[in-house]
C-alpha positions, -999 to +999 in steps of 0.1 A: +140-447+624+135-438+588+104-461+578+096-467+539+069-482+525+075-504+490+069-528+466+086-562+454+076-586+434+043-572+432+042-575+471+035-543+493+053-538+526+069-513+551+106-518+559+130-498+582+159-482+562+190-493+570+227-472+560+243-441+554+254-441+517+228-436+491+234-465+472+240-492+498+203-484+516+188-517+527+152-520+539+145-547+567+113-557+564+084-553+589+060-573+606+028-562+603+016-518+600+043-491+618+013-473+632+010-503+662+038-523+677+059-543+654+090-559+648+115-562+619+118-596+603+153-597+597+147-599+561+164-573+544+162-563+508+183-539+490+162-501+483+179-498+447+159-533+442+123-522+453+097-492+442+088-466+466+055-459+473+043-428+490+048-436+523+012-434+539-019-439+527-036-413+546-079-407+545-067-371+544-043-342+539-049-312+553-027-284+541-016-252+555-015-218+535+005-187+540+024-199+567+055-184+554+054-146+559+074-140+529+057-167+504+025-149+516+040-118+503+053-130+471+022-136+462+007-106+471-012-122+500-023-108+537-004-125+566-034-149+578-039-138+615-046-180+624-043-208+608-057-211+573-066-246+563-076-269+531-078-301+522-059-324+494-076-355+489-059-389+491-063-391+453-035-368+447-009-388+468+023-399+448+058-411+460+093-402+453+104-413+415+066-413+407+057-391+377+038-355+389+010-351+356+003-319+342-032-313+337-046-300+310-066-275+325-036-254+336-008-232+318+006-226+353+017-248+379+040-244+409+058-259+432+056-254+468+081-272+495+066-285+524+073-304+556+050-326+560+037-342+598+024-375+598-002-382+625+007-418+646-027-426+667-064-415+662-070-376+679-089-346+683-092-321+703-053-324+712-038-301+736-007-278+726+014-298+757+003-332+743+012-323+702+042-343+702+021-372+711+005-376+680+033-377+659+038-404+638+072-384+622+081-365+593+082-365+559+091-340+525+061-331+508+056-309+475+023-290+471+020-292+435-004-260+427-023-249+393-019-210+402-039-198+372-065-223+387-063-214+420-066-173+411-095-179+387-118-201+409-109-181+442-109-222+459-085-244+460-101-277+451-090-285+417-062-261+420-044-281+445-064-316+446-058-331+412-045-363+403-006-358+415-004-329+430+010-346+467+041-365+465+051-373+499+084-392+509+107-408+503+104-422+536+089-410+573+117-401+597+102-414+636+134-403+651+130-367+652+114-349+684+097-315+678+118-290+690+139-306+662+115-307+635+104-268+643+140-261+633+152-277+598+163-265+564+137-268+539+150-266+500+137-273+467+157-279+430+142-282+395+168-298+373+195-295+399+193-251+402+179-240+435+140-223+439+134-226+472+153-224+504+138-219+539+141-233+575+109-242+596+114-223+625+100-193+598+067-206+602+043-179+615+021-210+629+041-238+647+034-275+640+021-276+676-002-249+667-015-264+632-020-298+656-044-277+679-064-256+651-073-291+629-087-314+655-105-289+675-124-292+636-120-328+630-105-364+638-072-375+627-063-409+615-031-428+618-013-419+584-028-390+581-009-358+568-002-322+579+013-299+552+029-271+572+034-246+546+062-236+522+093-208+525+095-185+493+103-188+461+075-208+448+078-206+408+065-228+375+074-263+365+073-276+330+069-309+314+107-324+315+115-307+346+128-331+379+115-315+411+134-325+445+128-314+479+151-320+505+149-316+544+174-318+567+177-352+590+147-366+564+158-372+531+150-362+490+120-362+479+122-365+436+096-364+410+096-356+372+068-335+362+054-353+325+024-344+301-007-363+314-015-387+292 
């Protein structure tokens, strides 16, 4: 089930997405929060006629670096022997059609295509036989990254945590089982001309194994979000430019990159 979360008429709901054609998607509404047992109202409401909103809200993203041996190497990176973590705060979140900012402290931001785990039930300390558990689903992610930033203050904080930097979306896919999810094309455009194109089973870390490494640190919430890492071909976006990244059995995730204002 692919599971969006909107807004109408000023209201703010979750709906299941309904169809096969892009422009004949229908959401039908949802009783209550996906992250428990609930039932679809029968009310159903046409996607061209609502805003997306990033499709979580989560208390926190943590994101995975270097987990592509090549994109480590692009960069002129080691190959991390384990997992190498940071945070993005909830601040950053946008969702698909929502404008990513440029800030004004940077002459050099990236993209960076991710897939992106959302976490269904409160954990830690989750065995690698239980990961699957935890799953909430999928989503697409884009790890929006100010490189000059990021070389200059040798953290990540600002680099990677600003206002913007973490569309997630369009919607979570709840379908998918992990064997599946550990084996998808992963792509990214910027006005239509391919960057980026990788497949997940590249990872050097698997999403069983970035499940294990975070909560033997820390407690995951419901909604929150796992960034697994991106394939190669990172590369600059400009003000103008229309970022998409698409997964395969997800969806297209799209945002225009604009001056901040």
């Amino acid at each position: 089930m692919r599971i969006a979360r909107f807004s109408i008429d000023g209201n703010v709901a979750f709906g299941a997405v309904e169809g096969d054609q892009p422009d004949q998607l229908v959401l039908d509404i949802i009783k209550g929060i996906p992250f428990t047992d609930f039932e679809l109202s029968g009310t159903k409401v046409p996607l061209s006629k609502v805003r997306l909103l990033p499709p979580v809200l989560p208390s926190k993203i943590v994101a995975y670096g270097r987990n592509y041996a090549e994109h480590a190497r692009e960069l002129g990176n080691e190959v991390p022997d384990a997992p190498f973590a940071f945070l993005k705060p909830s601040t950053s979140v946008i969702g698909s059609g929502d404008d990513i900012q440029y800030p004004s402290f940077s002459q050099e931001v990236h993209h960076e295509a991710e897939l992106a785990v959302v976490i269904g039930r409160l954990c830690r300390e989750v065995p690698r036989e239980r990961a699957e558990e935890v799953i909430f689903g999928y989503t697409c992610a884009n790890d929006i990254t100010a490189r000059d930033v990021q070389r200059s203050e040798k953290q990540w904080a600002r680099a990677k945590g600003f206002d913007t930097a973490c569309p997630l979306g369009p919607w979570v896919e709840t379908g998918m089982d992990l064997a599946t999810a550990s084996d998808l094309t992963v792509q990214l455009t910027v006005d239509g001309a391919q960057r980026q194109l990788g497949r997940t089973s590249e990872m050097i870390h698997s999403i069983a194994d970035l499940i294990v490494h975070i909560t033997e640190a820390m407690t995951l919430l419901p909604g929150d979000v796992i960034l697994t890492g991106t394939p190669a071909g990172v590369g600059p976006l400009n003000v103008g430019d229309e970022v998409a990244v698409s997964i395969e059995g997800i969806g297209t995730l799209t945002n225009k990159v604009v001056k901040r204002g």
